[in-house]
N, C-alpha and C positions, 0 to 999 in steps of 0.2 A: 061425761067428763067429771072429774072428781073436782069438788069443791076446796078450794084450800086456804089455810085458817091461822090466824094468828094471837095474841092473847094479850091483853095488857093482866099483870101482875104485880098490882103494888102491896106495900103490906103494909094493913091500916093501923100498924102501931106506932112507926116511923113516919116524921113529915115530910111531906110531898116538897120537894124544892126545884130549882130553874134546871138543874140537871136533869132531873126525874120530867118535866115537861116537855124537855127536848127530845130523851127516846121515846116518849110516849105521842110527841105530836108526830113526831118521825113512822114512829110503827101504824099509828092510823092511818097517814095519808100514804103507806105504802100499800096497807090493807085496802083504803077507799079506791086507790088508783087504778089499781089489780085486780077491782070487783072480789078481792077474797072477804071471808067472814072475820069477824072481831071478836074478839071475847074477852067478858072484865071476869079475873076471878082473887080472893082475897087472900094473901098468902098470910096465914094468922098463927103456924103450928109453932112459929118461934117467938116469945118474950109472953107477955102478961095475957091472960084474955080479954077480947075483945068486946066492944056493946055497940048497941045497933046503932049510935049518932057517929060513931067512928067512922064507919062504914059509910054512911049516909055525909059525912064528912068530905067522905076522898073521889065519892059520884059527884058531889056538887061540884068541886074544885074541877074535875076533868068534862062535867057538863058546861061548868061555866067558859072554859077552853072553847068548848065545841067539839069538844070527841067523844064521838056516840059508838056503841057496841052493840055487839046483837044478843037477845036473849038471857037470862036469868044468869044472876050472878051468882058464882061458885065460893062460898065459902070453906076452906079447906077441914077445919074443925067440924064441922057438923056429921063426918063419915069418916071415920078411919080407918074402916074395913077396909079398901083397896089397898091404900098399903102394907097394912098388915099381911094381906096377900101377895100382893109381890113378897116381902120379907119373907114368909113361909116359902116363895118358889124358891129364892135366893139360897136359902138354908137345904132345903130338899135337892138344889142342884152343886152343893156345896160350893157356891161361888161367894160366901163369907162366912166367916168368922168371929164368936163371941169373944170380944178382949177389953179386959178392966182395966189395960197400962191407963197410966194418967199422959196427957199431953207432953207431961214433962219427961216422963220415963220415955217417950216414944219417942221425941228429940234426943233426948241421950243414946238412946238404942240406933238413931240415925246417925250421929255424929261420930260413933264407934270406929273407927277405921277396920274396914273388912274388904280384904282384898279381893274375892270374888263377887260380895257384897257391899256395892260402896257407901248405899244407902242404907244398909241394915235392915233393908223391906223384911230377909228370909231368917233374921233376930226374932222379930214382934209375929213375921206370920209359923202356926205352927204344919210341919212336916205334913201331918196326917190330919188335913182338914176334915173329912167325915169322922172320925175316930173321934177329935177334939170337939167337935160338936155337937155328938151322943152324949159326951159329957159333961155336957150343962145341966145344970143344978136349979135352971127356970128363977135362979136371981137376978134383978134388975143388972142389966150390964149393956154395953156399946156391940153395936155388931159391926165390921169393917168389912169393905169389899177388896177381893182379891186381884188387883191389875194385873192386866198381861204385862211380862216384862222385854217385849218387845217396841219397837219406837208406834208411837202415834201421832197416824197423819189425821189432821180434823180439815176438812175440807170446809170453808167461810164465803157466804157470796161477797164482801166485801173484801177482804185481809187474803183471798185466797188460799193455799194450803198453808196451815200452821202444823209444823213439827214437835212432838212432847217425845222425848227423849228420855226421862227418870221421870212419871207418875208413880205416886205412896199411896201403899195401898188408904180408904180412906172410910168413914161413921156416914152408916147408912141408918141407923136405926140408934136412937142412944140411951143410955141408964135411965132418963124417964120414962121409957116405956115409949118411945114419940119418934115418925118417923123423922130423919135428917133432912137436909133441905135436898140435898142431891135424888136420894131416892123419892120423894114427894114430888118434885118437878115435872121426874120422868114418867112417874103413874098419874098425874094429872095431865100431862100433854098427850099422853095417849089415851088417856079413857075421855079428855075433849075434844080428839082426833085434831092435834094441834099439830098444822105442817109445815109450818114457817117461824120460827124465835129469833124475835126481835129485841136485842136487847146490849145493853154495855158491856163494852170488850175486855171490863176486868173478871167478866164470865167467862173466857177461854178457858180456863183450866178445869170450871167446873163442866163446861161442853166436851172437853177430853173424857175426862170423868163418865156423863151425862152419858156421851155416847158409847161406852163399855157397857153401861145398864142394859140402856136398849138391847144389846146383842144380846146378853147374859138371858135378859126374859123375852126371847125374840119378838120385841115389837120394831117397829119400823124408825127409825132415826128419823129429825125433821130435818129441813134446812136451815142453815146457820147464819144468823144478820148479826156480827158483832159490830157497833157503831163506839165511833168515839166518843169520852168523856166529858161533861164540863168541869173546867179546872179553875181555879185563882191564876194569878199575874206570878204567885209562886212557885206555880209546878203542881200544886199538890191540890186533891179532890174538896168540892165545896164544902165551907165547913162555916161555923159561925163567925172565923176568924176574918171573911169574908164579904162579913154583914150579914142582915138579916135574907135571906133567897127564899126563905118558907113561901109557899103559892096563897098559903091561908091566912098569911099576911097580907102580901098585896091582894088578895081577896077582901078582906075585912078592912082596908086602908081602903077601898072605892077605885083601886088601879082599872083600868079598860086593859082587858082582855088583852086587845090588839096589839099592846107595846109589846107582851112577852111572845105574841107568835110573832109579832113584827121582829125582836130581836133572834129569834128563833128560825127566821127565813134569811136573815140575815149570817148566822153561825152557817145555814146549810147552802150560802154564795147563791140564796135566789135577789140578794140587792145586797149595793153596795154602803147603802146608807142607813143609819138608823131613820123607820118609817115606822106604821102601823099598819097594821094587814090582817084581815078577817079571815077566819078558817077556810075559807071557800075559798078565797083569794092564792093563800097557804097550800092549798090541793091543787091550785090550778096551777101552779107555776113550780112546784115540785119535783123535783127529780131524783133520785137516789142517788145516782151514779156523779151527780156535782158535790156530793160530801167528801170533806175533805179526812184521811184516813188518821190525820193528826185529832190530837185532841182537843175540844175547843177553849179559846181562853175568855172567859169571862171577868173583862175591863171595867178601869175605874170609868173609863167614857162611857160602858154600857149600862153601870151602875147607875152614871148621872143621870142618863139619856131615859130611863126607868123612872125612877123619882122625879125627874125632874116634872 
Protein backbone atom coordinates (compact mmCIF):
# COMPACT_ATOMS: atom_id res chain seq x y z
CA UNK A 1 0.00 0.00 0.00
CA UNK A 2 1.43 3.33 -0.84
CA UNK A 3 2.27 5.48 1.84
CA UNK A 4 0.58 9.09 1.79
CA UNK A 5 1.97 12.33 2.76
CA UNK A 6 1.31 15.72 3.52
CA UNK A 7 3.57 18.96 4.17
CA UNK A 8 3.46 21.81 6.49
CA UNK A 9 5.00 24.85 4.44
CA UNK A 10 5.48 27.94 6.12
CA UNK A 11 7.77 30.67 5.11
CA UNK A 12 10.27 31.63 7.57
CA UNK A 13 10.33 35.19 6.63
CA UNK A 14 6.66 35.83 7.52
CA UNK A 15 5.29 35.55 11.19
CA UNK A 16 3.57 32.65 12.04
CA UNK A 17 -0.04 33.77 13.51
CA UNK A 18 -3.51 32.12 15.13
CA UNK A 19 -4.58 31.59 11.43
CA UNK A 20 -1.37 29.86 10.34
CA UNK A 21 -1.77 27.53 13.77
CA UNK A 22 -5.22 26.51 12.86
CA UNK A 23 -4.36 24.93 9.25
CA UNK A 24 -1.25 23.80 10.58
CA UNK A 25 -2.84 21.95 13.87
CA UNK A 26 -5.64 20.88 11.38
CA UNK A 27 -3.22 19.29 8.76
CA UNK A 28 -1.26 17.44 11.43
CA UNK A 29 -3.91 15.88 13.13
CA UNK A 30 -5.30 14.90 9.83
CA UNK A 31 -1.83 13.36 8.97
CA UNK A 32 -1.54 11.79 12.61
CA UNK A 33 -5.01 10.39 12.32
CA UNK A 34 -4.62 8.80 8.93
CA UNK A 35 -1.33 7.22 10.04
CA UNK A 36 0.06 9.40 6.77
CA UNK A 37 3.60 10.93 6.83
CA UNK A 38 4.34 14.73 7.65
CA UNK A 39 6.67 16.79 6.30
CA UNK A 40 8.16 20.34 7.42
CA UNK A 41 9.70 22.24 4.46
CA UNK A 42 10.79 26.17 4.31
CA UNK A 43 9.29 28.01 1.63
CA UNK A 44 12.18 30.93 1.43
CA UNK A 45 12.49 31.48 -2.66
CA UNK A 46 10.40 34.76 -1.95
CA UNK A 47 11.52 38.14 0.11
CA UNK A 48 14.98 38.46 1.78
CA UNK A 49 17.30 35.47 2.61
CA UNK A 50 17.00 33.62 5.29
CA UNK A 51 19.45 32.57 8.53
CA UNK A 52 19.45 29.68 10.40
CA UNK A 53 17.59 31.23 13.88
CA UNK A 54 14.65 32.00 11.42
CA UNK A 55 14.28 28.57 10.86
CA UNK A 56 15.05 27.26 14.19
CA UNK A 57 12.33 30.10 15.02
CA UNK A 58 9.28 28.68 13.30
CA UNK A 59 10.45 24.46 14.54
CA UNK A 60 10.22 25.83 17.99
CA UNK A 61 6.84 27.76 17.80
CA UNK A 62 5.31 24.51 16.02
CA UNK A 63 7.17 22.15 18.53
CA UNK A 64 6.07 24.02 21.30
CA UNK A 65 2.31 23.35 19.63
CA UNK A 66 3.03 19.81 19.63
CA UNK A 67 3.29 19.23 15.88
CA UNK A 68 6.03 16.96 15.07
CA UNK A 69 7.01 16.01 11.42
CA UNK A 70 8.92 13.31 10.04
CA UNK A 71 12.37 13.69 8.60
CA UNK A 72 14.91 16.42 7.59
CA UNK A 73 13.70 19.62 6.82
CA UNK A 74 13.61 20.99 3.23
CA UNK A 75 14.82 24.22 2.68
CA UNK A 76 13.85 25.48 -0.86
CA UNK A 77 16.90 27.78 -1.53
CA UNK A 78 19.65 25.39 -1.11
CA UNK A 79 18.89 23.47 -4.74
CA UNK A 80 17.44 25.20 -7.49
CA UNK A 81 18.26 22.77 -10.04
CA UNK A 82 14.73 20.95 -9.97
CA UNK A 83 13.15 23.78 -10.91
CA UNK A 84 15.09 24.91 -13.14
CA UNK A 85 14.24 21.61 -14.71
CA UNK A 86 10.83 21.60 -14.79
CA UNK A 87 11.32 25.29 -16.48
CA UNK A 88 13.59 23.73 -19.19
CA UNK A 89 10.70 20.88 -19.65
CA UNK A 90 8.00 23.68 -19.74
CA UNK A 91 10.05 25.66 -22.35
CA UNK A 92 11.04 22.45 -24.53
CA UNK A 93 7.25 21.50 -24.54
CA UNK A 94 6.31 24.96 -25.40
CA UNK A 95 3.70 25.08 -22.53
CA UNK A 96 5.24 28.80 -21.73
CA UNK A 97 6.18 31.78 -22.74
CA UNK A 98 9.03 34.57 -22.24
CA UNK A 99 7.15 37.98 -21.59
CA UNK A 100 8.62 41.44 -20.16
CA UNK A 101 4.76 43.12 -20.11
CA UNK A 102 4.67 44.87 -16.69
CA UNK A 103 1.69 43.91 -14.50
CA UNK A 104 0.30 47.01 -15.38
CA UNK A 105 0.52 46.51 -19.20
CA UNK A 106 -1.07 43.08 -18.73
CA UNK A 107 -4.20 44.65 -16.80
CA UNK A 108 -4.62 46.90 -19.58
CA UNK A 109 -4.29 44.25 -22.18
CA UNK A 110 -6.96 42.48 -19.94
CA UNK A 111 -9.23 45.16 -19.65
CA UNK A 112 -9.30 45.76 -23.67
CA UNK A 113 -12.69 44.83 -24.69
CA UNK A 114 -12.10 41.89 -27.19
CA UNK A 115 -14.95 40.20 -28.32
CA UNK A 116 -13.76 36.81 -29.12
CA UNK A 117 -11.30 37.61 -26.29
CA UNK A 118 -12.69 38.85 -23.34
CA UNK A 119 -9.93 38.56 -21.16
CA UNK A 120 -7.11 39.57 -23.66
CA UNK A 121 -5.36 36.05 -22.50
CA UNK A 122 -4.56 35.79 -26.77
CA UNK A 123 -3.24 39.99 -26.69
CA UNK A 124 -0.16 39.24 -24.16
CA UNK A 125 0.06 35.39 -25.23
CA UNK A 126 2.07 35.26 -28.61
CA UNK A 127 0.54 33.04 -31.92
CA UNK A 128 3.61 30.98 -32.35
CA UNK A 129 4.80 29.94 -28.94
CA UNK A 130 7.95 27.84 -30.32
CA UNK A 131 9.02 30.45 -32.85
CA UNK A 132 8.58 33.31 -29.89
CA UNK A 133 10.76 31.39 -27.83
CA UNK A 134 13.73 30.59 -30.18
CA UNK A 135 13.73 34.03 -29.76
CA UNK A 136 15.06 34.79 -26.70
CA UNK A 137 17.80 36.77 -26.26
CA UNK A 138 18.84 34.72 -22.65
CA UNK A 139 17.84 38.36 -20.83
CA UNK A 140 16.48 38.29 -17.42
CA UNK A 141 12.77 38.19 -18.23
CA UNK A 142 9.25 36.38 -16.59
CA UNK A 143 8.27 33.23 -18.22
CA UNK A 144 4.05 32.65 -18.13
CA UNK A 145 2.31 29.56 -18.45
CA UNK A 146 -0.08 28.85 -21.19
CA UNK A 147 -3.84 27.79 -19.61
CA UNK A 148 -6.11 25.76 -21.44
CA UNK A 149 -8.97 27.86 -22.27
CA UNK A 150 -11.49 25.48 -21.54
CA UNK A 151 -13.49 25.43 -17.92
CA UNK A 152 -11.62 23.95 -14.90
CA UNK A 153 -13.07 21.53 -12.72
CA UNK A 154 -10.74 21.24 -9.40
CA UNK A 155 -11.98 18.44 -7.58
CA UNK A 156 -11.74 19.55 -3.16
CA UNK A 157 -12.22 16.92 -0.41
CA UNK A 158 -13.81 19.54 1.40
CA UNK A 159 -15.62 22.41 -1.03
CA UNK A 160 -16.11 19.53 -3.33
CA UNK A 161 -16.09 20.39 -7.12
CA UNK A 162 -14.90 24.07 -7.65
CA UNK A 163 -15.53 25.41 -11.33
CA UNK A 164 -12.65 28.10 -12.98
CA UNK A 165 -14.37 29.31 -15.90
CA UNK A 166 -11.53 32.37 -17.17
CA UNK A 167 -7.94 31.25 -15.64
CA UNK A 168 -4.87 34.08 -17.14
CA UNK A 169 -2.43 32.68 -18.30
CA UNK A 170 0.28 33.20 -15.27
CA UNK A 171 4.63 33.82 -13.85
CA UNK A 172 6.19 30.61 -13.39
CA UNK A 173 9.56 31.63 -13.41
CA UNK A 174 10.43 35.55 -12.97
CA UNK A 175 13.05 38.38 -14.19
CA UNK A 176 15.20 37.37 -11.08
CA UNK A 177 16.16 34.54 -12.44
CA UNK A 178 13.97 32.56 -9.48
CA UNK A 179 11.38 30.04 -9.69
CA UNK A 180 7.50 31.43 -8.97
CA UNK A 181 5.72 30.14 -6.12
CA UNK A 182 3.18 28.31 -8.42
CA UNK A 183 5.83 26.25 -10.22
CA UNK A 184 8.21 25.66 -6.97
CA UNK A 185 5.18 24.11 -5.11
CA UNK A 186 4.41 21.74 -7.88
CA UNK A 187 8.20 20.47 -8.17
CA UNK A 188 8.51 20.31 -4.57
CA UNK A 189 5.32 18.29 -3.82
CA UNK A 190 6.46 15.92 -6.17
CA UNK A 191 10.04 15.32 -5.86
CA UNK A 192 8.58 14.90 -1.64
CA UNK A 193 6.01 12.52 -3.08
CA UNK A 194 3.43 14.98 -1.41
CA UNK A 195 -0.21 13.32 -1.76
CA UNK A 196 -2.51 15.15 0.09
CA UNK A 197 -2.23 19.54 0.46
CA UNK A 198 -3.58 20.76 3.22
CA UNK A 199 -4.09 24.11 3.27
CA UNK A 200 -6.18 27.68 3.02
CA UNK A 201 -8.82 27.96 0.58
CA UNK A 202 -7.72 31.41 -0.67
CA UNK A 203 -5.29 28.71 -2.59
CA UNK A 204 -8.03 27.75 -4.90
CA UNK A 205 -7.00 29.51 -7.82
CA UNK A 206 -3.55 28.71 -7.25
CA UNK A 207 -4.64 24.69 -7.02
CA UNK A 208 -6.50 25.40 -10.56
CA UNK A 209 -3.29 26.70 -11.69
CA UNK A 210 -1.04 24.07 -9.60
CA UNK A 211 -3.12 21.49 -11.16
CA UNK A 212 -2.38 22.41 -15.16
CA UNK A 213 1.53 22.11 -14.01
CA UNK A 214 1.13 18.74 -12.98
CA UNK A 215 -0.43 17.74 -16.38
CA UNK A 216 1.88 19.86 -18.40
CA UNK A 217 5.13 17.90 -16.70
CA UNK A 218 3.07 14.67 -16.30
CA UNK A 219 3.39 14.09 -12.56
CA UNK A 220 0.51 12.99 -10.76
CA UNK A 221 -1.89 15.67 -9.05
CA UNK A 222 -2.30 15.37 -5.17
CA UNK A 223 -5.50 15.59 -3.33
CA UNK A 224 -7.01 18.85 -2.46
CA UNK A 225 -7.85 20.00 1.43
CA UNK A 226 -8.78 23.67 1.03
CA UNK A 227 -9.92 24.75 4.80
CA UNK A 228 -11.41 27.74 5.90
CA UNK A 229 -9.80 30.97 7.10
CA UNK A 230 -9.38 32.91 10.28
CA UNK A 231 -10.89 36.18 9.98
CA UNK A 232 -11.51 39.56 12.34
CA UNK A 233 -15.23 40.29 13.52
CA UNK A 234 -14.76 42.49 10.06
CA UNK A 235 -14.71 40.17 7.44
CA UNK A 236 -11.45 40.71 6.46
CA UNK A 237 -8.07 38.35 6.99
CA UNK A 238 -5.92 38.55 10.37
CA UNK A 239 -3.94 41.55 10.35
CA UNK A 240 -2.51 43.77 13.01
CA UNK A 241 -5.58 45.70 13.02
CA UNK A 242 -6.75 42.85 15.01
CA UNK A 243 -4.18 42.89 17.67
CA UNK A 244 -1.23 41.22 18.17
CA UNK A 245 -1.98 37.04 16.82
CA UNK A 246 1.91 36.54 16.29
CA UNK A 247 2.43 32.80 17.94
CA UNK A 248 6.05 34.29 19.00
CA UNK A 249 4.26 36.52 20.97
CA UNK A 250 2.30 34.47 22.94
CA UNK A 251 5.37 32.27 22.87
CA UNK A 252 7.60 34.91 24.50
CA UNK A 253 4.60 36.33 26.89
CA UNK A 254 4.70 32.57 28.74
CA UNK A 255 1.01 31.72 27.11
CA UNK A 256 0.31 27.69 27.61
CA UNK A 257 0.11 26.25 24.61
CA UNK A 258 -3.30 24.82 25.41
CA UNK A 259 -5.43 27.92 25.20
CA UNK A 260 -4.56 28.26 21.48
CA UNK A 261 -5.21 24.46 20.64
CA UNK A 262 -8.10 24.77 23.09
CA UNK A 263 -9.47 27.73 20.99
CA UNK A 264 -8.47 25.85 17.90
CA UNK A 265 -10.74 22.68 18.87
CA UNK A 266 -13.11 24.99 19.63
CA UNK A 267 -13.17 26.98 15.81
CA UNK A 268 -13.04 23.12 14.50
CA UNK A 269 -16.93 22.46 16.86
CA UNK A 270 -14.88 19.66 19.02
CA UNK A 271 -16.36 22.13 22.27
CA UNK A 272 -18.40 24.43 22.88
CA UNK A 273 -16.61 26.45 25.18
CA UNK A 274 -13.56 28.18 25.65
CA UNK A 275 -11.25 25.35 27.42
CA UNK A 276 -7.60 24.18 27.32
CA UNK A 277 -6.72 21.09 25.43
CA UNK A 278 -3.34 19.23 25.01
CA UNK A 279 -2.34 18.12 21.41
CA UNK A 280 -3.18 14.46 22.24
CA UNK A 281 -6.43 15.57 23.56
CA UNK A 282 -6.75 17.84 20.09
CA UNK A 283 -6.01 14.32 18.06
CA UNK A 284 -8.37 12.45 19.92
CA UNK A 285 -11.44 14.21 19.46
CA UNK A 286 -10.81 15.49 15.93
CA UNK A 287 -12.61 15.14 13.15
CA UNK A 288 -12.44 16.79 9.73
CA UNK A 289 -15.62 16.29 8.53
CA UNK A 290 -17.17 18.62 11.75
CA UNK A 291 -15.38 21.77 10.05
CA UNK A 292 -17.32 24.04 9.37
CA UNK A 293 -16.97 25.20 5.37
CA UNK A 294 -17.34 28.93 6.48
CA UNK A 295 -14.54 30.78 7.53
CA UNK A 296 -13.65 31.14 10.98
CA UNK A 297 -14.31 34.30 13.04
CA UNK A 298 -11.78 35.27 15.52
CA UNK A 299 -13.72 37.32 18.52
CA UNK A 300 -13.15 39.82 20.88
CA UNK A 301 -14.39 36.88 23.56
CA UNK A 302 -11.79 34.72 22.14
CA UNK A 303 -9.19 37.49 22.30
CA UNK A 304 -10.08 37.86 25.96
CA UNK A 305 -10.52 34.24 26.67
CA UNK A 306 -6.42 34.06 25.31
CA UNK A 307 -5.02 36.88 27.46
CA UNK A 308 -6.95 36.61 29.93
Amino acid sequence: MSIRRSRLAPSPTGALHLGNACSFLINWALARKNDWELILRMEDLVGPRINLSSIESTQAILSWLGIDWDGETLLQSQDLSPYKDGLDTLISHSQIYHCNLTRKEIEQAASAPHADDPFGKHVIRPKDVQTHNSNWNNEPTNWRFIVHDRQHVLKDELLGKKQFDHLNDFVVWTKNDMPAYQLAVVIDDARQNVTDVIRGHDLLESAAWQSQIYTALGLKEPTWWHLPLVIGEDGLRLAKRHGDTRLLTYFNNGMQPEKIIGLIAKWCNMTTLHETLSTSEFLHGFDIHQLNKDDIVFTKEDEQWLLG
